[in-house]
DSSP file (Angstrom, degrees, kcal/mol; ACC not computed):
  #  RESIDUE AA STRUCTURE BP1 BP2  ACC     N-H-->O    O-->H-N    N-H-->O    O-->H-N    TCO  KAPPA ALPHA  PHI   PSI    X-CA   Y-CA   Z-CA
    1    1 A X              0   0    0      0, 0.0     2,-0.7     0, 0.0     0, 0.0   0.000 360.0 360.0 360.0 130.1    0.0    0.0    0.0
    2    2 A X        -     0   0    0      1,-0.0     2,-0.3     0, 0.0     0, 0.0  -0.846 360.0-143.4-107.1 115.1    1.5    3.3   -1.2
    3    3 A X        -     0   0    0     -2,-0.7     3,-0.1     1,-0.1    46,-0.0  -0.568  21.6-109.3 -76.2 139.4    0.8    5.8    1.6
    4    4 A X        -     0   0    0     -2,-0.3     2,-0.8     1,-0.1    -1,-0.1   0.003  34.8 -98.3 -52.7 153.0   -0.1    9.7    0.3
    5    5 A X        -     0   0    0      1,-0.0    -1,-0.1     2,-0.0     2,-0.1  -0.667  46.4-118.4 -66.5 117.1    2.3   12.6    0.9
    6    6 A X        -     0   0    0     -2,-0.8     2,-2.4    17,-0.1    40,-0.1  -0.478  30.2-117.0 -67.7 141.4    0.7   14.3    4.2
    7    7 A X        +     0   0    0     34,-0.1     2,-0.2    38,-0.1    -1,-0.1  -0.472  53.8 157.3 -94.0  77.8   -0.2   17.7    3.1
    8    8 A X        -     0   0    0     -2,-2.4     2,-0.7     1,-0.1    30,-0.0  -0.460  45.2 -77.3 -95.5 175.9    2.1   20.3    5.3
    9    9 A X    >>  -     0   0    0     -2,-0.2     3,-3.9     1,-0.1     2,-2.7  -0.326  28.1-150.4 -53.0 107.7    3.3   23.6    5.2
   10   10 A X  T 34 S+     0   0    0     -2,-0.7    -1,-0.1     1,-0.3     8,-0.1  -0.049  90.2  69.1 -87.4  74.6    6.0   24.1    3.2
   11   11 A X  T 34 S+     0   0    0     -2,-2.7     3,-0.4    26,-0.1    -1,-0.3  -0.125  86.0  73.8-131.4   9.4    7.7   26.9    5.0
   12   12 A X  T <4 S+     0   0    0     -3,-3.9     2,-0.2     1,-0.2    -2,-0.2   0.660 105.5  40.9 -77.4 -18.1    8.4   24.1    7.8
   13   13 A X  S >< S+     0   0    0     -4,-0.8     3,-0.6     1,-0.1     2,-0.3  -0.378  70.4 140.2-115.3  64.2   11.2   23.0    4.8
   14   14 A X  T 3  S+     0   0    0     -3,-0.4    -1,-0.1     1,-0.3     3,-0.1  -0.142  73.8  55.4 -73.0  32.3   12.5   26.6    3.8
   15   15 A X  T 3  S+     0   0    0      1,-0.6    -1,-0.3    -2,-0.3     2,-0.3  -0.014 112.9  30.6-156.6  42.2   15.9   24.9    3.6
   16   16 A X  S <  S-     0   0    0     -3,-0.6    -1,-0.6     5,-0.0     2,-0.5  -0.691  89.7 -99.3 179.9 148.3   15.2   22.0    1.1
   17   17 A X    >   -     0   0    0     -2,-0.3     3,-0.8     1,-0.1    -3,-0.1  -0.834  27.8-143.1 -80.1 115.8   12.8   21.6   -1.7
   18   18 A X  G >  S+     0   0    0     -2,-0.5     3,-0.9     1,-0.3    -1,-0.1   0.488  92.8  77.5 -97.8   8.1    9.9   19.6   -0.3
   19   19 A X  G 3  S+     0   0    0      1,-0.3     2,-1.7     3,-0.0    -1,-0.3   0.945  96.1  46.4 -56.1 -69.4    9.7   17.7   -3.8
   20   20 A X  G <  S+     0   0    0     -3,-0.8     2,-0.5     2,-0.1    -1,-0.3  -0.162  82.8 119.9 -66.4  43.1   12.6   15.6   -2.8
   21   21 A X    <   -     0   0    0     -2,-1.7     2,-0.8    -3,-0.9    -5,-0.0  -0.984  53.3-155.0-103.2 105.4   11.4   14.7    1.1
   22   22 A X     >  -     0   0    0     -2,-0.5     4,-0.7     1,-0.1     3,-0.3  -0.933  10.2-157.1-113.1  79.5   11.2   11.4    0.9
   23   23 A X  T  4 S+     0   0    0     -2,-0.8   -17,-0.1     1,-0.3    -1,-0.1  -0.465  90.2  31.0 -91.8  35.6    8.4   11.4    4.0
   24   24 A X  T >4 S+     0   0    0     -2,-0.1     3,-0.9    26,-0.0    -1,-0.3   0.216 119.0  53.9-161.0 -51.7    9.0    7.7    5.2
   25   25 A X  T 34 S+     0   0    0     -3,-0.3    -2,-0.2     1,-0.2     3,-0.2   0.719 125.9  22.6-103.4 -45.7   12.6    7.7    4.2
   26   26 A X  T >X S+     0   0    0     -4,-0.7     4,-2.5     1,-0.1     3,-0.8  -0.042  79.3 133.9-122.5  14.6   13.3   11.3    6.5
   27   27 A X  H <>  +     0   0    0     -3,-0.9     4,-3.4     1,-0.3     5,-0.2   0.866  67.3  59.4 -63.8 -24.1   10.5   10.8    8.7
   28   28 A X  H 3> S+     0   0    0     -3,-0.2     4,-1.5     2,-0.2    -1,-0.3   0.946 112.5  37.2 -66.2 -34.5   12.6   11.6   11.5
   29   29 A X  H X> S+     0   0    0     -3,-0.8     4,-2.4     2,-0.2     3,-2.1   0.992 114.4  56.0 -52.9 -64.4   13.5   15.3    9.9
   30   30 A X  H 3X S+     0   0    0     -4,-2.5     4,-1.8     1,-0.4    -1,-0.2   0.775 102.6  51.5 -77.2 -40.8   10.3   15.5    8.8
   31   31 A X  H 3X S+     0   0    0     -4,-3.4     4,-1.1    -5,-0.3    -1,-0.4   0.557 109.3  58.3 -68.6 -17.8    8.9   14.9   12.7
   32   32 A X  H << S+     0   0    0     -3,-2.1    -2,-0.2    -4,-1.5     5,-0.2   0.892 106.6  46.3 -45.9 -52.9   11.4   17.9   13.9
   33   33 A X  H >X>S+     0   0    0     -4,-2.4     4,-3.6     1,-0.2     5,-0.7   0.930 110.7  46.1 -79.0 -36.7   10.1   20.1   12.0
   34   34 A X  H 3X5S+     0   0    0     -4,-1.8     4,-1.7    -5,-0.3    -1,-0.2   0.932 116.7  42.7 -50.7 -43.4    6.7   19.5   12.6
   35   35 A X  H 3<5S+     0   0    0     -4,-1.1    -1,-0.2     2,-0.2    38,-0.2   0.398 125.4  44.5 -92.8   9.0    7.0   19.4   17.0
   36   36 A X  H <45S-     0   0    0     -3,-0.7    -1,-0.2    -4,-0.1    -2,-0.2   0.737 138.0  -0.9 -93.0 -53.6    9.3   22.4   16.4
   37   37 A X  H  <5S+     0   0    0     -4,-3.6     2,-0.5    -5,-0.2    -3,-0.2   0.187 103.5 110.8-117.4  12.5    7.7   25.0   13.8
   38   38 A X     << -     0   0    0     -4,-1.7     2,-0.4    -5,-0.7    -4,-0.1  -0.649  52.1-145.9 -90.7 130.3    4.2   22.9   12.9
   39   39 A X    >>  -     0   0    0     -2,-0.5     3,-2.6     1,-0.1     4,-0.7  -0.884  50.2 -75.1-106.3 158.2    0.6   23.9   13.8
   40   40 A X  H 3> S+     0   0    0     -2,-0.4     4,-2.3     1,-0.3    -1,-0.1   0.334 127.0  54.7-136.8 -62.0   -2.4   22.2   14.7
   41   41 A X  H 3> S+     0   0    0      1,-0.2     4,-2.2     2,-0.2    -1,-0.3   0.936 112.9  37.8  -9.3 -70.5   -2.5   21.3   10.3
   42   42 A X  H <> S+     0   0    0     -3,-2.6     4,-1.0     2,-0.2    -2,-0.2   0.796 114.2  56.7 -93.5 -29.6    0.2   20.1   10.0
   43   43 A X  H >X S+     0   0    0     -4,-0.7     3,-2.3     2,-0.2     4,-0.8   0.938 111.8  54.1 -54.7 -81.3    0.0   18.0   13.8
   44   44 A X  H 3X S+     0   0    0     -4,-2.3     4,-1.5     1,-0.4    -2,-0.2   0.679 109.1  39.2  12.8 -70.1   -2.9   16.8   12.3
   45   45 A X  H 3X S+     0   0    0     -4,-2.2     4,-1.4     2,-0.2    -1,-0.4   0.634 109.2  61.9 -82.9 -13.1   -1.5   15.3    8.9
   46   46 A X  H << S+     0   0    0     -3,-2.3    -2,-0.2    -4,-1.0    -1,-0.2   0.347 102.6  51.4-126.3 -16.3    1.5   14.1   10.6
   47   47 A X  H  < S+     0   0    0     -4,-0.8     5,-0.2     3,-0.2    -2,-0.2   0.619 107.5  56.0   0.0 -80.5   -0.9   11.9   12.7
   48   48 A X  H  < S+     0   0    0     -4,-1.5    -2,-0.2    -5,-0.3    -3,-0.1   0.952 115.1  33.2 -37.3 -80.6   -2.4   10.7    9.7
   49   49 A X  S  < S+     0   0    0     -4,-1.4    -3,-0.2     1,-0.1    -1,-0.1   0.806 130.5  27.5 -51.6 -33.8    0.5    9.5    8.2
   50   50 A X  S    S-     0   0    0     -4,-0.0     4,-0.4   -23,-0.0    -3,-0.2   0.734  86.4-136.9-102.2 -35.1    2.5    8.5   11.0
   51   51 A X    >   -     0   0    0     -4,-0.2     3,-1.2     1,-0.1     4,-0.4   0.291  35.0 -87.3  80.8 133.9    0.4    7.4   13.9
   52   52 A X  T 3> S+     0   0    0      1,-0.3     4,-1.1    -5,-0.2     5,-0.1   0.598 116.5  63.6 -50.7 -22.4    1.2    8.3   17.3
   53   53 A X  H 3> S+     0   0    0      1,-0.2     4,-1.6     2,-0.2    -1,-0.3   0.771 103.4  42.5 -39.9 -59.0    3.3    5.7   18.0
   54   54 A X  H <4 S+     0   0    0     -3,-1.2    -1,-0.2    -4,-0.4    -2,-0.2   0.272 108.7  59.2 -92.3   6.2    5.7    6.3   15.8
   55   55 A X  H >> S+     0   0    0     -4,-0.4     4,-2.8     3,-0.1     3,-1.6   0.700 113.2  47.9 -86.8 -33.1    5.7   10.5   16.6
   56   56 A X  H 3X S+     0   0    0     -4,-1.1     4,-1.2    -5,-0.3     3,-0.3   0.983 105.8  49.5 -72.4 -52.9    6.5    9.5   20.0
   57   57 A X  H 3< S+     0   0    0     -4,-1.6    -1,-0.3     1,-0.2    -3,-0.1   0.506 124.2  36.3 -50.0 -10.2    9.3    6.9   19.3
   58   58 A X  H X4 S+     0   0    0     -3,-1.6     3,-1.0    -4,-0.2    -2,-0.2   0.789 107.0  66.0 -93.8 -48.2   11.0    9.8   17.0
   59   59 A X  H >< S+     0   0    0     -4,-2.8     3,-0.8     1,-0.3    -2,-0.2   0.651 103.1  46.2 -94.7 -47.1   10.1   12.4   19.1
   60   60 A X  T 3< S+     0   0    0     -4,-1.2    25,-3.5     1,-0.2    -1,-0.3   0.706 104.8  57.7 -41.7 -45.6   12.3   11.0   21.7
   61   61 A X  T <  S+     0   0    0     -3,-1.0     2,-0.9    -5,-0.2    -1,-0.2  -0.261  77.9 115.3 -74.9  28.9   15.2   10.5   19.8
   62   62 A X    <   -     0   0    0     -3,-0.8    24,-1.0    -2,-0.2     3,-0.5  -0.906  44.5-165.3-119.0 118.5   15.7   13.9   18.5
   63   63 A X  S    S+     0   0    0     -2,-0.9     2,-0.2     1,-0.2    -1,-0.1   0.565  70.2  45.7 -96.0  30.9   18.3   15.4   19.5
   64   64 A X        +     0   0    0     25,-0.1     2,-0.5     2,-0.0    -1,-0.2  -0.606  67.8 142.9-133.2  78.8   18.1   19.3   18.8
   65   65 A X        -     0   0    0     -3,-0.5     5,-0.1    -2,-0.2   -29,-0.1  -0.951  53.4-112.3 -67.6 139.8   14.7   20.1   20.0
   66   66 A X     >  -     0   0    0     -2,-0.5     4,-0.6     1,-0.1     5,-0.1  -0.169  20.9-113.9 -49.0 154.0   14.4   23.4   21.6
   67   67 A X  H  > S+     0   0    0      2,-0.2     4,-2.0     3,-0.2     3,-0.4   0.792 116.6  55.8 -73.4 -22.7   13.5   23.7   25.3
   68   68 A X  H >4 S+     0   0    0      2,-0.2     3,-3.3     1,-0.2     2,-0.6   0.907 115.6  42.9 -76.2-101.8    9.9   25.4   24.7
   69   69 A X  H 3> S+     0   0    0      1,-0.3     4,-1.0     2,-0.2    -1,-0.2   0.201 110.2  55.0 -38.4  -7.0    9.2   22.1   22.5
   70   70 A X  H 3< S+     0   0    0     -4,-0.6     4,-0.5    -2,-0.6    -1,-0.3   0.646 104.3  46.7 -82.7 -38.5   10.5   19.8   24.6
   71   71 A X  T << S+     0   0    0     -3,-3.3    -2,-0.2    -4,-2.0    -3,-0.1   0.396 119.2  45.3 -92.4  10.8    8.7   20.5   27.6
   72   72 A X  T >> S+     0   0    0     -4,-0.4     3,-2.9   -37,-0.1     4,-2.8   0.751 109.9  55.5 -89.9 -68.9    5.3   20.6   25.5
   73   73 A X  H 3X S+     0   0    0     -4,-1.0     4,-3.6     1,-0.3     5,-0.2   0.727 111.0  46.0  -0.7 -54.8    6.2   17.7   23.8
   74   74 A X  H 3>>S+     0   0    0     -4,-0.5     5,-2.0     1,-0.3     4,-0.9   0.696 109.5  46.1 -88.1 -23.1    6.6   16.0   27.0
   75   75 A X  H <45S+     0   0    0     -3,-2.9    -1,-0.3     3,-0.2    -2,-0.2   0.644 110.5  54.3-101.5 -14.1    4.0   16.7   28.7
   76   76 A X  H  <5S+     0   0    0     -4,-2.8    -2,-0.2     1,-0.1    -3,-0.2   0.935 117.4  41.3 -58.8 -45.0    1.4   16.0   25.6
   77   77 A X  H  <5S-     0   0    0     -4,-3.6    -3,-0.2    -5,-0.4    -2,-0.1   0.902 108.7-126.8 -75.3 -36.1    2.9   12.5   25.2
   78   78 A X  T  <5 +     0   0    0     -4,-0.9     2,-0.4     1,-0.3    -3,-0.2   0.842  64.1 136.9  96.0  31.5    3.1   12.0   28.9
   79   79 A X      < -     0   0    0     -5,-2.0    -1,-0.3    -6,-0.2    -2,-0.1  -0.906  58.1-117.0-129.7 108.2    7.2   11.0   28.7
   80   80 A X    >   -     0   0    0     -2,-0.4     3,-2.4     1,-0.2     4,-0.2  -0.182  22.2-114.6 -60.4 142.3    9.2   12.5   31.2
   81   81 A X  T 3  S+     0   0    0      1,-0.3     3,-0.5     2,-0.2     6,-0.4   0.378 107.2  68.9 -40.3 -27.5   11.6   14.8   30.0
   82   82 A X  T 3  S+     0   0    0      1,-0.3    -1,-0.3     5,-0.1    -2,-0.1   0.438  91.4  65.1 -78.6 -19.4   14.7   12.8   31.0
   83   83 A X  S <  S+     0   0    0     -3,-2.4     2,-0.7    -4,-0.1    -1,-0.3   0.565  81.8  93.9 -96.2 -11.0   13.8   10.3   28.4
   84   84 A X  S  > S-     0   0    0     -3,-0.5     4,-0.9    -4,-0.2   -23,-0.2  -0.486  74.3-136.6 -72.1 126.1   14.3   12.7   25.4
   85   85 A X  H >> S+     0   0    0    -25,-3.5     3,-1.6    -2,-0.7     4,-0.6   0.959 109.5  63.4 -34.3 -56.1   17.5   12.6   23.9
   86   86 A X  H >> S+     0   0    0    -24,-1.0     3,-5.6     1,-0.3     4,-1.2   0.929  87.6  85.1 -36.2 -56.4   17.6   16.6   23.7
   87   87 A X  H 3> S+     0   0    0     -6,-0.4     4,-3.6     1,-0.3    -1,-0.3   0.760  95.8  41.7 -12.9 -64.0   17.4   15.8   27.9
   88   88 A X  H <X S+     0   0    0     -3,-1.6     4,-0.9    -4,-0.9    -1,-0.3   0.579 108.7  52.3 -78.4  -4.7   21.2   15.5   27.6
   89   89 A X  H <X S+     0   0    0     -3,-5.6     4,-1.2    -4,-0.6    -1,-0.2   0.849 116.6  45.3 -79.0 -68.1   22.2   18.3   25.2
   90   90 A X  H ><>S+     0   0    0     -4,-1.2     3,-1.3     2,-0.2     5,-1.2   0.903 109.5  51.0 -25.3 -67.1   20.3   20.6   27.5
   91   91 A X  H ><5S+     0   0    0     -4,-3.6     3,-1.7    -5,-0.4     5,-0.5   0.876 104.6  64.3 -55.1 -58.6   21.7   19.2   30.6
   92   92 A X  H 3<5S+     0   0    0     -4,-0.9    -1,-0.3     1,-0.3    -2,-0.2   0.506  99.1  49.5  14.3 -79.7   24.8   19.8   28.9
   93   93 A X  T <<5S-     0   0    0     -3,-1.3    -1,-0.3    -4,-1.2    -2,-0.2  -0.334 119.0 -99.7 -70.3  22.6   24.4   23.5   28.8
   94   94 A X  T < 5S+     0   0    0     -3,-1.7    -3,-0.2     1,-0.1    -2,-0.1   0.765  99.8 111.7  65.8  39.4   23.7   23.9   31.9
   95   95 A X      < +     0   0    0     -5,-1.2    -4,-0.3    -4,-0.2    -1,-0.1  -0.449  44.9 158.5-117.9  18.6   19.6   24.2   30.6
   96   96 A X        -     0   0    0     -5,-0.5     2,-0.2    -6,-0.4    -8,-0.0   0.176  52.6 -62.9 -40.1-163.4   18.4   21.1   32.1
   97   97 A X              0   0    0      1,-0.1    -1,-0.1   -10,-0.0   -30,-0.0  -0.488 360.0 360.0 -89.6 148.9   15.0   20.4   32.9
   98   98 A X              0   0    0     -2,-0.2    -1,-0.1    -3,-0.1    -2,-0.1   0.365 360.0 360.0 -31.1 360.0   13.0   22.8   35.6
């Protein structure tokens, strides 16, 4: 079964042409941009395509989210904060968690 392109914004890819996003292939890029710079839309379609399951299991593993999106992120999924990768970039830089 050939799943559809989810239909986002393309000024979440202002740095690539979104022809070549190869949206299974990059899903983890493609899930950055969405829990960083995506709204309600484009959460929405990204959903659709992905299933929540699989936002969360990326969504964890990213490591350059911002602290703003990380502590929404975290409390939407219900995964304490300490389980995102980012946790340890943060921590890092003396930006830990609250």
């Amino acid at each position: 079964m050939i799943k559809k392109k989810p239909k986002l914004n393309k000024t979440l890819f202002w740095d690539v042409n979104i022809k070549d996003i190869d949206f299974d292939k990059h899903k983890k890029y493609v899930i950055q941009r969405i829990l960083v710079y995506g709204d309600k839309k484009d959460w929405q379609e990204a959903k659709k395509h992905y299933g929540i399951k699989e936002i969360k299991k990326i969504a964890v593993q990213i490591s350059n989210l911002d602290k703003k999106s990380w502590n929404f992120w975290s409390l939407i999924f219900n995964i304490p904060k300490n389980k995102f990768l980012c946790s340890k970039r943060l921590s890092r830089q003396g930006r830990g968690a609250f």
